[in-house]
N, C-alpha and C positions, 0 to 999 in steps of 0.2 A: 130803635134801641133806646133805653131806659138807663139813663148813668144816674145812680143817688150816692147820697153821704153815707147811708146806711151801713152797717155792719150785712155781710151775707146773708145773714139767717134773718133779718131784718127785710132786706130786698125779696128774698125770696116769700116770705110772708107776704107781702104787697104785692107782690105781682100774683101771688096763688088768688089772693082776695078781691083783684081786679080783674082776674080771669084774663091775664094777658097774654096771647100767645108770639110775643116777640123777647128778643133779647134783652137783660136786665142784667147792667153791671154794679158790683159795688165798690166806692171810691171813699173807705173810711179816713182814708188819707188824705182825703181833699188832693189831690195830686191834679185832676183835671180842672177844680176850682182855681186853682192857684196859676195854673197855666194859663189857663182862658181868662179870670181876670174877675169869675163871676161869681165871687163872696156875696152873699145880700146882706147887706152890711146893718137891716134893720131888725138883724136878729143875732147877735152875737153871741149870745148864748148858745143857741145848737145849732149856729156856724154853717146853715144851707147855704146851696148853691141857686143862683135865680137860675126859675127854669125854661130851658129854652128849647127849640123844635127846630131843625136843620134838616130841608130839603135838598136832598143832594143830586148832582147829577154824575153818568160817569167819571169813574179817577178821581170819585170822591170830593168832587168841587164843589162849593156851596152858592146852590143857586139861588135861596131865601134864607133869613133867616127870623124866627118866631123869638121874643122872648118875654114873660110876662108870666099872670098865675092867674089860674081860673078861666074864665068865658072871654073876658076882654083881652086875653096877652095869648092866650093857643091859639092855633090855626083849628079853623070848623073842617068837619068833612069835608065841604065845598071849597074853603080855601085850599086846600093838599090834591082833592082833585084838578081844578086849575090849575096851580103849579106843577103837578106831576104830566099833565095835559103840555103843558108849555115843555119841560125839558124832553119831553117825550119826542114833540114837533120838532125843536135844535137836535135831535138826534137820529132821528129818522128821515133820511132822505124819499123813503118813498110814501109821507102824510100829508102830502096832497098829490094825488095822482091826475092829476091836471098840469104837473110840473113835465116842460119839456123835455123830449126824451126819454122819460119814465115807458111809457108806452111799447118803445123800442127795445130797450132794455128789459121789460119783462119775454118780450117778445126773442129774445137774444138769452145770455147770460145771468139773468135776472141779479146780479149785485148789487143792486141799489134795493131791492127789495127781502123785507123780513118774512121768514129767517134768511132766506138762500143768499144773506150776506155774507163775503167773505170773511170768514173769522180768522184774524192773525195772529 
């Protein structure tokens, strides 16, 4: 998801232009700048917000977080894959199936295993 300072017709331009196909908020309000804390303050005049990239895991916890402009401050492909790889692993009791009991359990009731985990 894509939160900018833009006006809508604004964000919507930029994201048609970048061919994005994710979600694209717009916050002319500054409303999440000012909550998060994240003014860039070497720009006063058109009052951005520094941009930032938040890897999440379930229940929306934040398990990295990116912030910077351009090549040096985003996360590469390969950095988002890793991390999505890691919250993936703390989430998934059956990624490594050399873990005891796994075995059994598929062999059984399979809940420890995706999908045929119990959904609550």
């Amino acid at each position: 998801m894509t939160i900018s300072t833009d006006n809508i017709l604004e964000s919507n331009e930029f994201r048609d232009a970048v061919g994005a196909e994710w979600t694209f908020l717009s916050d002319s309000g500054r409303k999440v700048q000012q909550d998060l804390d994240i003014q860039e303050y070497t720009d006063p005049h058109h009052n951005p917000m520094i941009p930032h990239t938040f890897v999440l895991e379930p229940g929306l916890v934040i398990y990295k977080i990116y912030n910077g402009y351009w090549f040096w401050g985003r996360p590469s492909p390969e950095d988002l894959r890793k991390d999505l790889r890691e919250v993936t692993r703390k989430i998934r009791p059956d990624w490594d199936l050399s873990t005891p009991g796994l075995r059994e359990n598929w062999e059984g009731d399979k809940t420890l295993h995706y999908p045929y985990k119990s959904r609550k």
